[in-house]
C-alpha positions as CSV (number, residue, x, y, z in Angstrom):
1,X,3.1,-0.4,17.4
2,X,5.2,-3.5,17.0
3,X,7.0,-4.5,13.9
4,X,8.0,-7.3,12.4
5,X,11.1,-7.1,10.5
6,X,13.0,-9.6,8.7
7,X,17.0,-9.2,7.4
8,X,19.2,-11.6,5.3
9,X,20.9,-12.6,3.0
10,X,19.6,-13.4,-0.3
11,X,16.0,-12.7,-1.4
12,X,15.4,-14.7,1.5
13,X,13.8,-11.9,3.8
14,X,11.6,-10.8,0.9
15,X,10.9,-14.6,0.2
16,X,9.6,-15.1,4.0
17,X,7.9,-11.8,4.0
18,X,5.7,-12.7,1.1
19,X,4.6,-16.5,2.1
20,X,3.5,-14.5,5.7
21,X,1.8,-12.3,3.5
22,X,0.1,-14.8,1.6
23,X,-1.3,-16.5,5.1
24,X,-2.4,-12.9,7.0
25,X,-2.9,-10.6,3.8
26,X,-1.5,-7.2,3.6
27,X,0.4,-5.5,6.7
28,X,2.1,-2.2,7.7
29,X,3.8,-3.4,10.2
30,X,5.8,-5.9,8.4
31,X,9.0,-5.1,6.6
32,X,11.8,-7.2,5.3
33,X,15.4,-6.0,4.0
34,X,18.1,-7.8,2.2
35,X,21.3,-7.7,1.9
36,X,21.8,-8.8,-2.0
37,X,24.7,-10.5,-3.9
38,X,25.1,-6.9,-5.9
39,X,25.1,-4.8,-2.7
40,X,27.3,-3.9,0.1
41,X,26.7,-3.3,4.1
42,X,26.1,0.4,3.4
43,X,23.7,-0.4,0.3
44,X,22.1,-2.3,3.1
45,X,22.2,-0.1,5.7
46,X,20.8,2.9,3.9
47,X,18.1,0.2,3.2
48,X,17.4,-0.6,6.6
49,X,17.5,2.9,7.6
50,X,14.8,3.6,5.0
51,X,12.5,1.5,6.5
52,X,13.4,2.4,10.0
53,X,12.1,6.1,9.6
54,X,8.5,4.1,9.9
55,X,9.4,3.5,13.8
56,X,8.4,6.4,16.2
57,X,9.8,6.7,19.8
58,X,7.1,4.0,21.9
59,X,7.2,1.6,18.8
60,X,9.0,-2.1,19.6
61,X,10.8,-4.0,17.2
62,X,10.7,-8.2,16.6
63,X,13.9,-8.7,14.4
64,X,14.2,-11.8,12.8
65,X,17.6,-12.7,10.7
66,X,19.0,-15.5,8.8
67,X,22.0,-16.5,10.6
68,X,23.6,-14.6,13.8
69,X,26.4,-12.3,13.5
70,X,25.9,-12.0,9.9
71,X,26.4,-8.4,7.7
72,X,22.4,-8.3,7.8
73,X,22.3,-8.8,11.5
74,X,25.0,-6.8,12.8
75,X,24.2,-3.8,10.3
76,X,20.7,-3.9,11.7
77,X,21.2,-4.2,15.3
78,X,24.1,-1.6,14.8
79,X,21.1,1.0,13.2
80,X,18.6,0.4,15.7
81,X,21.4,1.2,18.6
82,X,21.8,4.6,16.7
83,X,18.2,5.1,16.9
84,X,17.7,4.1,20.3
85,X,15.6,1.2,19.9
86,X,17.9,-1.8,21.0
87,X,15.6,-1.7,24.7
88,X,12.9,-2.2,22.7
89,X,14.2,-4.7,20.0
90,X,13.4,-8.3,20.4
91,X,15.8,-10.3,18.0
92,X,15.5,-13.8,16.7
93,X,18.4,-15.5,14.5
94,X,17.6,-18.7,12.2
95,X,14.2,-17.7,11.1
96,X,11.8,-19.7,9.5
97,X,8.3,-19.5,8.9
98,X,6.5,-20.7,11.7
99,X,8.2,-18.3,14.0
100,X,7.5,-15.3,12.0
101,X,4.1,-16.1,11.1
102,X,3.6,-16.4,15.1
103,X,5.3,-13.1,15.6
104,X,2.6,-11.3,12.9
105,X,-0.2,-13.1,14.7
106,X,0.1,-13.0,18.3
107,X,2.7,-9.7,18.9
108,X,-0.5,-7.8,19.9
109,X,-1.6,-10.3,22.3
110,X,1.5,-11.0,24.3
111,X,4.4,-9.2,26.2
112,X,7.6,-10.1,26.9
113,X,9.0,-13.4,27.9
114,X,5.8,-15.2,26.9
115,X,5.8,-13.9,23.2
116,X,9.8,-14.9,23.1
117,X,9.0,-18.0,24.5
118,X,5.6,-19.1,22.0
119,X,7.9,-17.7,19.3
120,X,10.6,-20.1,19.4
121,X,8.5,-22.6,20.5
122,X,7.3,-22.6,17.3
123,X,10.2,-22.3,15.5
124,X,12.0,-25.2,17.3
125,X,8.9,-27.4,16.4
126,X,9.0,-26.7,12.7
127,X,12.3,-27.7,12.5
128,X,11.9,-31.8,11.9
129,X,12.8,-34.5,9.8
130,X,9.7,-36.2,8.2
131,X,10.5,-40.0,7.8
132,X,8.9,-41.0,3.9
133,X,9.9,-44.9,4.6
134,X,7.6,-44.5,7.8
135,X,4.7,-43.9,5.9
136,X,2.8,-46.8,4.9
137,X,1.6,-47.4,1.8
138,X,-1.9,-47.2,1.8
139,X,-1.5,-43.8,4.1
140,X,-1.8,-40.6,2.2
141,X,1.1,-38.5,2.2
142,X,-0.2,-35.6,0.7
């Protein structure tokens, strides 16, 4: 199986993990970790650990984090090593929506470079500035 797992800061993770949820209903192959102000690394990493008992020895791994080189990122990638999963770990820093919500939906369907690629393809595209003066005034914003 391949999982979806998002780390950060913050209730952020959980945050992104529950509007995903709300678009593709219920999963078990979704997880999300966070590293919170009240915590430390290890709080974390016993955390992550926790949910990486769920991985078995063919399963891959999409990790998505806030920010590279973070506590949440390097804790994470530092746990997977230790389990021997980094070969199979596909890792994506600055995540947003679009890019995870891709992940959930098309991991099954493609391999490799092409599911890297359509994921950040989407991710890039979602990041924009929307222009409210460009709109004219009889348009419809919302």
């Amino acid at each position: 199986m391949k999982y979806v797992v998002m780390v950060s800061h913050g209730e952020f993770a959980q945050g992104l993990r529950s509007a995903v949820r709300m678009m593709t209903g219920e999963r078990e192959d979704m997880f999300s970790v966070s590293l919170k102000e009240d915590m430390g690394t290890n709080d974390f990493a016993e955390e992550f650990s926790k949910l990486a008992t769920n991985f078995g020895d063919e399963d891959e791994v999409l990790l998505f984090s806030d920010i590279l080189s973070g506590s949440p990122f390097t804790t994470s990638l530092d746990l997977l090593s230790q389990k021997g999963m980094l070969a199979r770990t596909m890792v994506f820093t600055g995540m947003n929506m679009p890019m995870v919500l891709t992940a959930v939906l098309m991991k099954d369907n493609l391999e490799g470079e092409d599911l890297k690629e359509v994921i950040l393809s989407e991710g890039r595209m979602a990041v924009t500035f929307f222009d409210i003066n460009a709109v004219k005034e009889e348009e419809e914003i919302i």
